[in-house]
gemmi code that builds the backbone of each chain (N, CA, C; Angstrom):
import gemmi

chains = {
    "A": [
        ("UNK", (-1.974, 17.410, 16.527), (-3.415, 17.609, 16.564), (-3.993, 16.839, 17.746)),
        ("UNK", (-4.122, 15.516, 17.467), (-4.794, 14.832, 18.672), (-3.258, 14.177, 19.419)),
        ("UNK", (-3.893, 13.766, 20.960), (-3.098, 13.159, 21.358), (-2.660, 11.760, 20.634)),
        ("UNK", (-3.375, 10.957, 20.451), (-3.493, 9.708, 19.732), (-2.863, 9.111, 18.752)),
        ("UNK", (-2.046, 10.383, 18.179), (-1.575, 10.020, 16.910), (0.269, 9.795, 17.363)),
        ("UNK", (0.626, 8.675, 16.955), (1.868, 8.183, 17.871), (2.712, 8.439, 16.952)),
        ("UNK", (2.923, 7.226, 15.714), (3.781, 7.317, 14.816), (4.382, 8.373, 13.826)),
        ("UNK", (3.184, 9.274, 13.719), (3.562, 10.149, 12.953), (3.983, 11.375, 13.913)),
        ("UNK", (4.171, 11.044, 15.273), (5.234, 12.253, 15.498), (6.111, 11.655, 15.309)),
        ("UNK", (6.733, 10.449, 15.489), (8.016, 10.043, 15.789), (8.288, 10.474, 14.520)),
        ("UNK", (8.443, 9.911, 12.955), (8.247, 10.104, 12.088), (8.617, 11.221, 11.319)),
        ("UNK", (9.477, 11.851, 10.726), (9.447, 13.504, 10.012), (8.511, 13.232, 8.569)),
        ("UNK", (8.263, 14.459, 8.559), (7.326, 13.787, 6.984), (8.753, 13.311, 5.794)),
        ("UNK", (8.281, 12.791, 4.897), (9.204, 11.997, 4.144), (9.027, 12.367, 2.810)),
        ("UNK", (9.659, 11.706, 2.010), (9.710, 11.925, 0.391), (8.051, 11.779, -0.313)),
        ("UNK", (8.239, 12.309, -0.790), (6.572, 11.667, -1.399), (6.698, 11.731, -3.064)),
        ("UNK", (8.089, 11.093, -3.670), (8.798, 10.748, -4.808), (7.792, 9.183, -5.145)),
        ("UNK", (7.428, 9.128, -6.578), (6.898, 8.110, -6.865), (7.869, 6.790, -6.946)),
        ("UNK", (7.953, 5.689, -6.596), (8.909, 4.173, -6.628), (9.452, 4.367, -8.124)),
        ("UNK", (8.602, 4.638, -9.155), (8.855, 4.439, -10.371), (10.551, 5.626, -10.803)),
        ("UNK", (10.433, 7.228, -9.500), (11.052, 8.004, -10.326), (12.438, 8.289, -9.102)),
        ("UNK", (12.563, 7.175, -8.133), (13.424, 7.780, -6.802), (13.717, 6.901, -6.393)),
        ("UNK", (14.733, 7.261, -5.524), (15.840, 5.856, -4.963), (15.423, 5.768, -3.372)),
        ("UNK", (14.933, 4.931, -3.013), (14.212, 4.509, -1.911), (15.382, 4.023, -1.016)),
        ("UNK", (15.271, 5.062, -0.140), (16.327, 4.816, 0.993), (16.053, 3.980, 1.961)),
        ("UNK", (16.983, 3.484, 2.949), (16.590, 1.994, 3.872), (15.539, 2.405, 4.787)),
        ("UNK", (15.658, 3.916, 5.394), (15.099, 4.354, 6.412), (13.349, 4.527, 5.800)),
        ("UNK", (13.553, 4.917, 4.776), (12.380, 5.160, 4.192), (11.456, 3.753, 3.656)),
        ("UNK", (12.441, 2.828, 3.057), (11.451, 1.599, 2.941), (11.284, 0.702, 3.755)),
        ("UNK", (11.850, 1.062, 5.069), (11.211, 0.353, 6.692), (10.474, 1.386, 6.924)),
        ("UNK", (10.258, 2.299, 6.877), (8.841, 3.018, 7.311), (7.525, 3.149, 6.299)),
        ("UNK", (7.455, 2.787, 5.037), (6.491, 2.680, 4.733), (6.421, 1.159, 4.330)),
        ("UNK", (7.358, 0.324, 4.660), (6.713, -1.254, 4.786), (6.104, -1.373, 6.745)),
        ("UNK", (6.089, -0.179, 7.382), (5.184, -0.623, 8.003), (3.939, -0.231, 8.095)),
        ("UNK", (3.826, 1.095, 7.195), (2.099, 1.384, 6.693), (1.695, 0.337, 6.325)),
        ("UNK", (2.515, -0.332, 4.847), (1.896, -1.560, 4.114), (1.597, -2.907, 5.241)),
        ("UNK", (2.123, -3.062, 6.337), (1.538, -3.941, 7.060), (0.594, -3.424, 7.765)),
        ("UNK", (0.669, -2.291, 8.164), (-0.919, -2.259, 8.561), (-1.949, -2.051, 7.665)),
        ("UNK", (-1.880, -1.737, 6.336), (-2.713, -2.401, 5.317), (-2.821, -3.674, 5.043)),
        ("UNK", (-2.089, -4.322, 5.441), (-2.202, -6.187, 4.969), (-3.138, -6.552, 5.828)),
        ("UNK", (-4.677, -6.259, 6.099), (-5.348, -6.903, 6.805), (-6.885, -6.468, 6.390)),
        ("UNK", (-7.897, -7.346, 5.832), (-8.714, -6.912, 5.405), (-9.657, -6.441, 6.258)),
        ("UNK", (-9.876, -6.538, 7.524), (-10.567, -5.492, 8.458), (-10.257, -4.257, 8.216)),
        ("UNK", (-8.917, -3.847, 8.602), (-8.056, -2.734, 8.346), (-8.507, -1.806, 7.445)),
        ("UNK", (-8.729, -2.626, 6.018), (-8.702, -1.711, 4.925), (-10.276, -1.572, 4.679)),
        ("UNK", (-11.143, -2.080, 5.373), (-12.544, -2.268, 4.839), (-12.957, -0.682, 6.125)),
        ("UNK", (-11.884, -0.633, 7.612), (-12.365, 0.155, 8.538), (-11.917, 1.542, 7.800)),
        ("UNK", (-10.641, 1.238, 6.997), (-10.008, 2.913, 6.530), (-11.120, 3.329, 5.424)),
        ("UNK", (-11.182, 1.921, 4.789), (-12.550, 2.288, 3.736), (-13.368, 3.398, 4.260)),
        ("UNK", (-14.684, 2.487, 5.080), (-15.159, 3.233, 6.373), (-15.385, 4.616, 6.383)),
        ("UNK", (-14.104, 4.989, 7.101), (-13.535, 6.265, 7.814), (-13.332, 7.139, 6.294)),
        ("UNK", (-12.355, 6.667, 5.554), (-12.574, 7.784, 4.605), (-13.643, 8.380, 3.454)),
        ("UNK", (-14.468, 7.567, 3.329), (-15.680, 7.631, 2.812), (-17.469, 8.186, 3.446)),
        ("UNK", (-15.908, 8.083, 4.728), (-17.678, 8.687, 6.179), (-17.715, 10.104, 5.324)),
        ("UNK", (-19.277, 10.533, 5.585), (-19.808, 11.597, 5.378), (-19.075, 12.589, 6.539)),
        ("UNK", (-19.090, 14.255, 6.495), (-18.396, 14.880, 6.982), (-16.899, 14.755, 7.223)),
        ("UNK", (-16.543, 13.367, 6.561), (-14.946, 13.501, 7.114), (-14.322, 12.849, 8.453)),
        ("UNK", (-15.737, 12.193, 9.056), (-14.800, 11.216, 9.982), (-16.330, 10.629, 10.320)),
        ("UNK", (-15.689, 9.273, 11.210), (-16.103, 8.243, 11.402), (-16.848, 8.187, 12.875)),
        ("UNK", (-17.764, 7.822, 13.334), (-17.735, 7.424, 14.965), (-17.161, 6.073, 15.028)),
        ("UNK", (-16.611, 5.854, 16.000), (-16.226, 4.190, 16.820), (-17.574, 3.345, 16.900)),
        ("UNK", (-18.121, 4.253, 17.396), (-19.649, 3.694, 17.574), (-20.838, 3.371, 16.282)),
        ("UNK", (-20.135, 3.771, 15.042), (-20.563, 3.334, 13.818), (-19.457, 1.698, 12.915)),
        ("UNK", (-18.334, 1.910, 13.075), (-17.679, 1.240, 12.717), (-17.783, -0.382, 13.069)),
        ("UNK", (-18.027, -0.067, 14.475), (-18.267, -1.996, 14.232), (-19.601, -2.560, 14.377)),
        ("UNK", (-20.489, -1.359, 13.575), (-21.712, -2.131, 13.216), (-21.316, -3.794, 11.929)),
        ("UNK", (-20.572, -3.418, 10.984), (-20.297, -4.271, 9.726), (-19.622, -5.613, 9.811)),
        ("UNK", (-19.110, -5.707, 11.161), (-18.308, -6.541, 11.340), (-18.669, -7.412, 12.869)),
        ("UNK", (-18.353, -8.467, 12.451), (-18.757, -9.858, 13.393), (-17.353, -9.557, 14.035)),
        ("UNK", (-17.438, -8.492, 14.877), (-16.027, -8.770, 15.956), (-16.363, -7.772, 17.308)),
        ("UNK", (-15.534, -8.302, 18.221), (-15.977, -7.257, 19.306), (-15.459, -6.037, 19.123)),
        ("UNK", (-15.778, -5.075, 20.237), (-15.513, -3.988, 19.976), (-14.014, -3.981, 20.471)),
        ("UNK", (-13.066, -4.426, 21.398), (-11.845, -4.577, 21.651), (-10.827, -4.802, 20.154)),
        ("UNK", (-11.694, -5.907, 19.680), (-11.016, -6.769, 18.464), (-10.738, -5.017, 17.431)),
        ("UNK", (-12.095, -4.359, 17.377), (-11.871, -3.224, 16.406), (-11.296, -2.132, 16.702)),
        ("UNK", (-11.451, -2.132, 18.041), (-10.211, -0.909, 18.454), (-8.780, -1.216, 18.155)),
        ("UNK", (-8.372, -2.326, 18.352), (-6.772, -2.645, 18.083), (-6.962, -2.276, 16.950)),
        ("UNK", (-7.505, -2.787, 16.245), (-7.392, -2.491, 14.363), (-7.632, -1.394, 14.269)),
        ("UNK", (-7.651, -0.040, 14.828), (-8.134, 0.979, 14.586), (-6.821, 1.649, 15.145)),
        ("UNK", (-6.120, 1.079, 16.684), (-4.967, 1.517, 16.753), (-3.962, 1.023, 15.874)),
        ("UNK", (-3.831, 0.559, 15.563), (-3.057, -0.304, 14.418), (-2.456, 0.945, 12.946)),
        ("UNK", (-4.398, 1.189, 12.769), (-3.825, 2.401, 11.306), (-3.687, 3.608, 11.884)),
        ("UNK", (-3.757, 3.911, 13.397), (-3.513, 5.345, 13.817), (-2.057, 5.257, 13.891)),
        ("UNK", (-1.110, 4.246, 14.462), (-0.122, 4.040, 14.733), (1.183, 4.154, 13.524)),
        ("UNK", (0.061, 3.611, 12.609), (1.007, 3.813, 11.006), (0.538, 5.369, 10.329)),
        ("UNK", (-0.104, 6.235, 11.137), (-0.216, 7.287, 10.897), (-1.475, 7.529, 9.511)),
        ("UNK", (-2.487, 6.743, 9.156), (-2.995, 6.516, 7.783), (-4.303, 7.709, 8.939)),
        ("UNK", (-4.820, 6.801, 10.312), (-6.231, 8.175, 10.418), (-5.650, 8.758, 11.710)),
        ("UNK", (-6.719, 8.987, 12.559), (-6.486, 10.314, 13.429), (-7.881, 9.986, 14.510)),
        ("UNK", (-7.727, 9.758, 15.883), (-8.867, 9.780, 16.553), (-8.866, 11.135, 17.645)),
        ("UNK", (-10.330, 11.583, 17.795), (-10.511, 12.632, 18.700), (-11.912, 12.143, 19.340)),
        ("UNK", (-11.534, 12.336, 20.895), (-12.722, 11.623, 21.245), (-13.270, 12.856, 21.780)),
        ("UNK", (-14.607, 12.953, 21.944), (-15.706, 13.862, 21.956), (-16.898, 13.363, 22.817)),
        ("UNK", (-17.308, 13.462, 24.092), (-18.119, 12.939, 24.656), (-17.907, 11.379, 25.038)),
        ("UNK", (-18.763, 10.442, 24.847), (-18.419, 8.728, 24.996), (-17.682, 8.457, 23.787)),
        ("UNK", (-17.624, 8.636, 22.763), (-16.961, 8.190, 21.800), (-15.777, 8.894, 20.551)),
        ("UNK", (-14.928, 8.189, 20.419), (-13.928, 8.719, 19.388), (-14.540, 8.776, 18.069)),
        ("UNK", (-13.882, 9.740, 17.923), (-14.164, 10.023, 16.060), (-12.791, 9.926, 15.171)),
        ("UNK", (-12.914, 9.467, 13.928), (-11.808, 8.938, 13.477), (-11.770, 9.459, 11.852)),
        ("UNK", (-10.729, 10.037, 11.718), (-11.027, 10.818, 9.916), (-9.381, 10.574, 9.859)),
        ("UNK", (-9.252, 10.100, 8.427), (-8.349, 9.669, 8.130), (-6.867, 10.914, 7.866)),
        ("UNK", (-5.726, 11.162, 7.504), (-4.516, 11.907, 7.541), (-4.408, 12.065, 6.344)),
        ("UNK", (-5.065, 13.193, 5.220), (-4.963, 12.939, 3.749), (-3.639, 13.278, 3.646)),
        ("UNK", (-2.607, 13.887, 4.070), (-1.096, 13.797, 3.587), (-0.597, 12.251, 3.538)),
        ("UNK", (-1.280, 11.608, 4.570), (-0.083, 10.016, 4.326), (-1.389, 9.683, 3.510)),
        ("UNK", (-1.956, 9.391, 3.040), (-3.292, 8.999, 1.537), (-2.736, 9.266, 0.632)),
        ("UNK", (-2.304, 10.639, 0.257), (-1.655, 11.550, -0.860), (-0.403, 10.876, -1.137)),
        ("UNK", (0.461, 10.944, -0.007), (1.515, 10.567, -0.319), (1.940, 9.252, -0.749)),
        ("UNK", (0.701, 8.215, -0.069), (0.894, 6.620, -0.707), (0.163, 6.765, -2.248)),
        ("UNK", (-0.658, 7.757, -2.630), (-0.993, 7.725, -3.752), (-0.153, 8.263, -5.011)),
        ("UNK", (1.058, 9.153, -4.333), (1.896, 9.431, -5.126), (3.393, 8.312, -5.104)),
        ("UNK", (3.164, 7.890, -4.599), (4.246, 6.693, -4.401), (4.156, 5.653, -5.920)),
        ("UNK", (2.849, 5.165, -5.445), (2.731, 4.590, -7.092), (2.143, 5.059, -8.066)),
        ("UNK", (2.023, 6.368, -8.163), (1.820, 7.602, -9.754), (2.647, 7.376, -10.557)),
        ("UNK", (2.643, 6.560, -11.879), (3.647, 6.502, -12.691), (3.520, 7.792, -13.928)),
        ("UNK", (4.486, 8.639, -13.920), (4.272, 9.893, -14.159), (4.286, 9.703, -15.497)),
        ("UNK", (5.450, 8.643, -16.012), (5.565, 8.968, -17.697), (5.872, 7.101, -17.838)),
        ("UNK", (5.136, 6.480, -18.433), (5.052, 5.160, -18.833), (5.744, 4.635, -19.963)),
        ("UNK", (6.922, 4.004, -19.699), (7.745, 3.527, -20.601), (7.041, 2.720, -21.760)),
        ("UNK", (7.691, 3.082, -23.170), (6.994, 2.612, -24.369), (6.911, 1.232, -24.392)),
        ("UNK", (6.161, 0.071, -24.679), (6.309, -1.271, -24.928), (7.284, -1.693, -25.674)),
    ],
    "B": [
        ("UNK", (0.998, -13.109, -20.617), (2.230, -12.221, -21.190), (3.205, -13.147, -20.620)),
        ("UNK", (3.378, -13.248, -19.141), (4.832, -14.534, -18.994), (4.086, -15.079, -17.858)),
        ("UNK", (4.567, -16.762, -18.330), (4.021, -17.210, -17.055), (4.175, -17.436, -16.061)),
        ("UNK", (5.327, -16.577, -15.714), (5.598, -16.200, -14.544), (4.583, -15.354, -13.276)),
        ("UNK", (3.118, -14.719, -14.456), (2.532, -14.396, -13.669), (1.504, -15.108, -12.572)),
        ("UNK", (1.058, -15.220, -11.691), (0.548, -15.957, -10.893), (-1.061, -15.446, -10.705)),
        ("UNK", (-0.824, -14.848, -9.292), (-2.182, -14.292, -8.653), (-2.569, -12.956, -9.918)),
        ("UNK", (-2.399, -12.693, -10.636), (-3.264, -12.153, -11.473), (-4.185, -12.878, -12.884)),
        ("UNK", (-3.397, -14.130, -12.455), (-4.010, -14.643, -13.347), (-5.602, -15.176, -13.062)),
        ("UNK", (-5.467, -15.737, -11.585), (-6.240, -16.096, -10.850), (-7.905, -15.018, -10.256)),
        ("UNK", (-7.066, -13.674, -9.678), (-7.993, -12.541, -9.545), (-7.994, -11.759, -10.954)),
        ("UNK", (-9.514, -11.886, -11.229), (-9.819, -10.893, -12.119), (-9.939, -9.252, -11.517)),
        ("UNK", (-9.670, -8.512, -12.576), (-9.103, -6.779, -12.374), (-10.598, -6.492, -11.927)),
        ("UNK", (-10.248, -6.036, -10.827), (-11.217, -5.303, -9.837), (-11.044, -3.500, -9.940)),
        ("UNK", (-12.135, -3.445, -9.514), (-12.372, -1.768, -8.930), (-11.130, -1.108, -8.759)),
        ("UNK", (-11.085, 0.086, -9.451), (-9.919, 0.992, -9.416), (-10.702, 2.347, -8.038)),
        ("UNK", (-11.578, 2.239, -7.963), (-12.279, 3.581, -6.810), (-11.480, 3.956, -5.851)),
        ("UNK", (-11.552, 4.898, -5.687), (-10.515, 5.120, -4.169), (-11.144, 4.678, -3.191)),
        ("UNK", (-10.546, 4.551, -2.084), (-11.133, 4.513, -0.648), (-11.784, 5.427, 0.270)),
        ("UNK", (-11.741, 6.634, -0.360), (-12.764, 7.543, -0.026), (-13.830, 7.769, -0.906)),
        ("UNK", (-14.248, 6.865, -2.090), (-15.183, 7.097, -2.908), (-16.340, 5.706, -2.801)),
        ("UNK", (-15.867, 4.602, -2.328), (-16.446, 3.256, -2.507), (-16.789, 2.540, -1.133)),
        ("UNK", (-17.465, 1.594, -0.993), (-17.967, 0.296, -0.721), (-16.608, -0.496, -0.572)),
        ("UNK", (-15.735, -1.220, 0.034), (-14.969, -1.898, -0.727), (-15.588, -3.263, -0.001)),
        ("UNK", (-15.813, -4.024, -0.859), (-16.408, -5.635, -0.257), (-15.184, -6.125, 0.425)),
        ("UNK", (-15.854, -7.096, 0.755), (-15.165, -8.305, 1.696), (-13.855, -9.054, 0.483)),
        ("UNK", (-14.222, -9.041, -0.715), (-13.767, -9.958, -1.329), (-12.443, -9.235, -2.047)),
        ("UNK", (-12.351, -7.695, -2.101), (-11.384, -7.200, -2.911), (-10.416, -6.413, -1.500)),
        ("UNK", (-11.328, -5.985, -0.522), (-10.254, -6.017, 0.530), (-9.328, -6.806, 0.998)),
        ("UNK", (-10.147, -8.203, 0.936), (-9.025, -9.227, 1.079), (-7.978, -9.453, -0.014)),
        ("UNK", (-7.901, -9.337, -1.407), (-7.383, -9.578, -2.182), (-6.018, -8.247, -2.190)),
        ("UNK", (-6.883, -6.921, -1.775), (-6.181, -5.887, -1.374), (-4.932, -6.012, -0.174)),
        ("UNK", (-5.465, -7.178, 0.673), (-4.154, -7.041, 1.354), (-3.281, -8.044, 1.364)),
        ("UNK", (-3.263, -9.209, 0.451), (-2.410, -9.786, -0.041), (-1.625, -9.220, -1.104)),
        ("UNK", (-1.960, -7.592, -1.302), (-0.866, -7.286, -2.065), (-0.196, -6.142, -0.921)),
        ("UNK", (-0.891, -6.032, 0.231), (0.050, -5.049, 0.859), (0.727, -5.935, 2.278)),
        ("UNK", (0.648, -6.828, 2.123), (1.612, -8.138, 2.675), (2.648, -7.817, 1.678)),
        ("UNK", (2.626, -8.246, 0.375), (3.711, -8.308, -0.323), (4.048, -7.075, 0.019)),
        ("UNK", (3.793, -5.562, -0.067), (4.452, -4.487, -0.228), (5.117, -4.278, 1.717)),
        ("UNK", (4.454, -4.945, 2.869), (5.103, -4.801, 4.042), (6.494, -5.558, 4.592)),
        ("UNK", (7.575, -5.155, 3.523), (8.401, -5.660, 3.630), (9.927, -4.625, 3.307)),
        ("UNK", (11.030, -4.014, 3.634), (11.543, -3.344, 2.983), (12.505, -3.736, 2.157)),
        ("UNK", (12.580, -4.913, 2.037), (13.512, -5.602, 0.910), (12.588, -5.372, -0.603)),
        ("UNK", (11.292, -5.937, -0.662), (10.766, -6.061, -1.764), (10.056, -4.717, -1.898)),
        ("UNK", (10.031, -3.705, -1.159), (9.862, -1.916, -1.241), (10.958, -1.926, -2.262)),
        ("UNK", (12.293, -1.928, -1.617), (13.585, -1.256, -2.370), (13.420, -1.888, -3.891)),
        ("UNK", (14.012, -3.403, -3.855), (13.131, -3.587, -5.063), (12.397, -3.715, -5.820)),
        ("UNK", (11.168, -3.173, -6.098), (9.907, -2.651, -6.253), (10.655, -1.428, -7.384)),
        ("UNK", (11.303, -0.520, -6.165), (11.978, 1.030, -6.780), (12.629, 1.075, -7.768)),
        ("UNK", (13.494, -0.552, -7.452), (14.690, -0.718, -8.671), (13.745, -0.745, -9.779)),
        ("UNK", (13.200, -1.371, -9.522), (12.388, -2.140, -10.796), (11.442, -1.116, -11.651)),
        ("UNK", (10.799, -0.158, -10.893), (10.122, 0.555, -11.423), (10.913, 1.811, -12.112)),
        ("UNK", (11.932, 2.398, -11.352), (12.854, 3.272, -11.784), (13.989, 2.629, -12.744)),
        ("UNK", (14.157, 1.668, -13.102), (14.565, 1.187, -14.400), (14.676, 1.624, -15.616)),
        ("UNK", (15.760, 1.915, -15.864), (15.822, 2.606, -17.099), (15.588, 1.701, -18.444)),
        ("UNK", (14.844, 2.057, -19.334), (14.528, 0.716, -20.327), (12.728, 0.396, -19.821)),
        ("UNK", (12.871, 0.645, -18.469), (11.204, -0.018, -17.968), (11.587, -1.449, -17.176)),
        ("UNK", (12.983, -2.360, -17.317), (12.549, -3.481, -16.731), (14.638, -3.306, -15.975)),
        ("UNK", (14.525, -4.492, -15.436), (15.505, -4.255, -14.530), (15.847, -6.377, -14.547)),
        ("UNK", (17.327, -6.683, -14.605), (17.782, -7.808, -14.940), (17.810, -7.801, -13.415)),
        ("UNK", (17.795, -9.453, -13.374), (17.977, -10.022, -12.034), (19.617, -9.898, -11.530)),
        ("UNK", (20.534, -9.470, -12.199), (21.615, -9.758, -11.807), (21.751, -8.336, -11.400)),
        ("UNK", (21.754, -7.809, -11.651), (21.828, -6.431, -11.340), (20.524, -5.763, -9.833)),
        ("UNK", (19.851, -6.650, -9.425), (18.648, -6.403, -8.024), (19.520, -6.820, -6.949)),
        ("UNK", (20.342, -7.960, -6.972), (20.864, -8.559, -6.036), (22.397, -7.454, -5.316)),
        ("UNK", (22.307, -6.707, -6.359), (23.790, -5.942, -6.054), (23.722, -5.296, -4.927)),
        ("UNK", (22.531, -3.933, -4.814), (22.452, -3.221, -3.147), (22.534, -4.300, -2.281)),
        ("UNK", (22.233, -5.413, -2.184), (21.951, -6.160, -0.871), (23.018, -6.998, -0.082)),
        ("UNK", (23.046, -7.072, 0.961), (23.521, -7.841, 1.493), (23.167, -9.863, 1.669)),
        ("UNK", (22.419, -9.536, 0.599), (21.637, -10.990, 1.037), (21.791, -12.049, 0.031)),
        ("UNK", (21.365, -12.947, 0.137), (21.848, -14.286, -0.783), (20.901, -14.296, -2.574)),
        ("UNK", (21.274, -14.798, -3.179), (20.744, -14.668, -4.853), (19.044, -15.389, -4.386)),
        ("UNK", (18.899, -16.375, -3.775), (17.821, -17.289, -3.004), (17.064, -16.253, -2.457)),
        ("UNK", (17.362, -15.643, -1.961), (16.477, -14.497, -1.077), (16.007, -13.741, -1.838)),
        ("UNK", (16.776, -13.020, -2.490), (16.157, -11.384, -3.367), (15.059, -12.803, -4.391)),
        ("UNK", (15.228, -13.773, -5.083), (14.294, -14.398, -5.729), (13.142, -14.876, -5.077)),
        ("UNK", (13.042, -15.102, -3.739), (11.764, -15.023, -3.085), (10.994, -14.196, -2.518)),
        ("UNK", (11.767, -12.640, -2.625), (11.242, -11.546, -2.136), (10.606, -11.067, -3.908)),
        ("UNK", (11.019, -11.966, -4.721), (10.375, -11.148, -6.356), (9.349, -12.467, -6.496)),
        ("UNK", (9.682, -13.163, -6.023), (8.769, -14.175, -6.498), (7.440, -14.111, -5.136)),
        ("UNK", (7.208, -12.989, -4.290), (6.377, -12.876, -3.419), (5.557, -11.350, -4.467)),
        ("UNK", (6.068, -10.510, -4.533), (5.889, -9.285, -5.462), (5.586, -9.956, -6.848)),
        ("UNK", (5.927, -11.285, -7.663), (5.278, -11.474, -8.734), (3.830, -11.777, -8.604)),
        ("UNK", (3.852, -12.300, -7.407), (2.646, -13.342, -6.906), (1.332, -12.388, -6.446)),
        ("UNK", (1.699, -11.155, -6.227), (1.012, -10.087, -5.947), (0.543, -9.315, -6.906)),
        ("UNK", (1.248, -9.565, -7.744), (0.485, -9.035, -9.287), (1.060, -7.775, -9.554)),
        ("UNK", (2.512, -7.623, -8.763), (3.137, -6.389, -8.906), (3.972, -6.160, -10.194)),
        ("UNK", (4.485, -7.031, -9.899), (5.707, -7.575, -10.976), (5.302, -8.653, -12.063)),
        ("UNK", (6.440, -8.582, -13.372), (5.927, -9.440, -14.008), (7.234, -9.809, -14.696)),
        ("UNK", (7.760, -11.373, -14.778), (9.510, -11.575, -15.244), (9.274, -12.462, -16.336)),
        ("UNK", (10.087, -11.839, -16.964), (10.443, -13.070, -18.457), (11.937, -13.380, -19.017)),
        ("UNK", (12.058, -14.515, -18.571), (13.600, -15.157, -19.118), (13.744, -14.766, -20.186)),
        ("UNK", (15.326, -14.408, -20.281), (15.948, -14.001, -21.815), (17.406, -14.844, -21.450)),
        ("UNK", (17.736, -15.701, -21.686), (19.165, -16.136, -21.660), (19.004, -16.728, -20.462)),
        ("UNK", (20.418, -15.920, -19.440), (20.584, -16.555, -18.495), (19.581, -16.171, -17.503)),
        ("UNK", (19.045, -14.471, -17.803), (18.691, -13.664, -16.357), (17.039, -14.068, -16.756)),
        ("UNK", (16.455, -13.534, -15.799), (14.972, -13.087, -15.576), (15.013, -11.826, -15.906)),
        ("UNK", (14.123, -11.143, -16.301), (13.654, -9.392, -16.478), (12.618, -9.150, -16.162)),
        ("UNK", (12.834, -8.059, -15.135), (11.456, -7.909, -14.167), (10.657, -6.114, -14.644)),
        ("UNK", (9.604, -6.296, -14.793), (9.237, -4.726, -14.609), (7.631, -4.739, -13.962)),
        ("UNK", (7.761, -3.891, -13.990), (5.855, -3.582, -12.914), (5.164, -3.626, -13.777)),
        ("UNK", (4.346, -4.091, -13.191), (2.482, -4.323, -13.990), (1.873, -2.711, -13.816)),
        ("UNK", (1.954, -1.649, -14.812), (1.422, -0.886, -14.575), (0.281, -0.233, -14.088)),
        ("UNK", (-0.798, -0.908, -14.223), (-2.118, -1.120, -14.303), (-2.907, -1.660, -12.412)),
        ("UNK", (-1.677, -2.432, -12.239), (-1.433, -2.512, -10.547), (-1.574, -1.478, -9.772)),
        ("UNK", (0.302, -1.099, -10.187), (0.572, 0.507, -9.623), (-0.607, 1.085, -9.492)),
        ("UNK", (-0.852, 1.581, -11.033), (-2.150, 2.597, -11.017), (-3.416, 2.677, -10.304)),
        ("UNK", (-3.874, 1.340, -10.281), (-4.897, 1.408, -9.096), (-4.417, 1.163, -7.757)),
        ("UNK", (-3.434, 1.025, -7.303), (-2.886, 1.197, -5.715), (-3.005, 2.683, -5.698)),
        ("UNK", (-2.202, 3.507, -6.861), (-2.558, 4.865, -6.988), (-3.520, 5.536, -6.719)),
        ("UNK", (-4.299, 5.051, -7.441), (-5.959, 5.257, -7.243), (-6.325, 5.186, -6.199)),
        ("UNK", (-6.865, 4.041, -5.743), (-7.111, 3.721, -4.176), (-7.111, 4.379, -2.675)),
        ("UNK", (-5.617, 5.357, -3.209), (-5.195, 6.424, -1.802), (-5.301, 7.984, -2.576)),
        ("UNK", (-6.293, 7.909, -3.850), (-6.541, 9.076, -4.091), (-7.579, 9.866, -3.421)),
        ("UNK", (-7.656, 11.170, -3.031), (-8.206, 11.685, -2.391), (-9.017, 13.025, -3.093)),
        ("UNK", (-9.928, 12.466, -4.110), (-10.681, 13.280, -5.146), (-10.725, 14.955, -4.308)),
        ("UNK", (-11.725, 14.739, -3.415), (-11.891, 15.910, -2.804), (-11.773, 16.188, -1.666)),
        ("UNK", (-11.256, 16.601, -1.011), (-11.135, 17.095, 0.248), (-11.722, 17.577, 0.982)),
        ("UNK", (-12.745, 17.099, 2.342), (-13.468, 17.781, 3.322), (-12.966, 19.128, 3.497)),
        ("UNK", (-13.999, 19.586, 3.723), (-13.374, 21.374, 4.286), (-13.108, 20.698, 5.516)),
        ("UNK", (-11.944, 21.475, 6.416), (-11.412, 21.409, 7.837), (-12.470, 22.268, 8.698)),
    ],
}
model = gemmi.Model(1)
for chain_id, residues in chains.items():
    chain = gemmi.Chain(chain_id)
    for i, (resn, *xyz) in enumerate(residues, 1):
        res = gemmi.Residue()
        res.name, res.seqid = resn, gemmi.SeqId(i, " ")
        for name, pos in zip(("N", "CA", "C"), xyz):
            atom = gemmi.Atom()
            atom.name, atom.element = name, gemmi.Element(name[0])
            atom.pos, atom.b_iso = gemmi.Position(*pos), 0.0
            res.add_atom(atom)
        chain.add_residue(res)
    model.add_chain(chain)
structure = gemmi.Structure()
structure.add_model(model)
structure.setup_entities()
C-alpha cells in the first residue's frame, strides 16, 4: 500500500492461532516479541490509541503531537517505531502524513490472546 | 490466590475498552506497557504458549525448562518477569511451582486489539 510500511513486507503474514491453543514457533515468537516492544512504551500506545480511535480511520501527524510535551522529531520516531512493527500505516498527502492503523496485525494480536474455551477451576 | 502474585496486586483492574474505542490515560498506558515489556521477549512468548496451552490449564516448572537451551535460573526469571506482569500466576505443590495464566489479563489484552467495527476503506 504505502511506501512506508517496512516490516510488514519483510514479514509473510503469520499464524493468527491463540497462545492458549498453538505451539509458538521460534521464528514466530521473535517476531511478535518485537511488536510487543514496540508496545512497551507509553507514548507508543497512547499515539496507536490516537490513530485508532481517530474519526474517519486515520490520524494527521499534525494532530498527534498536540497531547504530548515532546517535539515533533521525538513523535515521529515513535510513530516510525509502530509503522516498523507493522501495527499502523502512513500516507502522506500534501504537508502532512496521515496514519490509520493495519486492522489485520490488531486482529491478529487480538486473537493471540482469545481464550476460546476456559479451563474449569 | 498465591502470593506469588505481584504487580496485580498493586494495580487495580483497569479498563477492558479497546484501543479503537477509548481515551487511554497516561496512567493505564503506562501500566499497559509494563506488561508488553514483559511480553517483548521470545523466551517468555514461548512460555506464555506453554503455559496457556497446557493441558489441565497449568503447566509444572519442570517440564518449561525442557524446549530450552537455557539454565533452570533463567526460564525462572523470564516467569518471574511474566508473574510480575500480571500474566501468570504460580503456586508451589511439593517440589515444583505451577504456573497458569491469569485469564482475565489475557482477555483484556484481547480486548484492547479488538477492532469492534471497521472503517469502510
Amino acid at each position: 500500500m504505502s511506501k512506508l510500511l517496512e516490516l510488514d513486507d519483510v514479514t509473510a503474514p503469520v499464524c493468527c492461532a491463540p497462545l492458549s491453543d498453538s505451539d509458538l514457533g521460534e521464528d514466530e515468537a521473535a517476531e511478535l516479541a518485537t511488536v510487543f516492544k514496540a508496545l512497551a512504551d507509553p507514548i507508543r500506545l497512547r499515539l496507536l490509541n490516537m490513530i485508532a480511535s481517530a474519526e474517519d480511520g486515520e490520524a494527521c501527524v499534525c494532530d498527534l503531537t498536540v497531547p504530548f510535551d515532546l517535539t515533533a522529531p521525538t513523535i515521529s520516531h515513535h510513530l516510525k517505531v509502530l509503522r516498523q512493527a507493522g501495527l499502523i500505516d502512513g500516507e502522506r498527502r500534501g504537508t502532512w502524513v496521515y496514519y490509520r492503523v493495519i486492522p489485520e496485525r490488531l486482529t491478529r494480536l487480538s486473537g493471540l490472546f482469545a481464550l476460546p474455551a476456559l479451563a474449569p477451576a
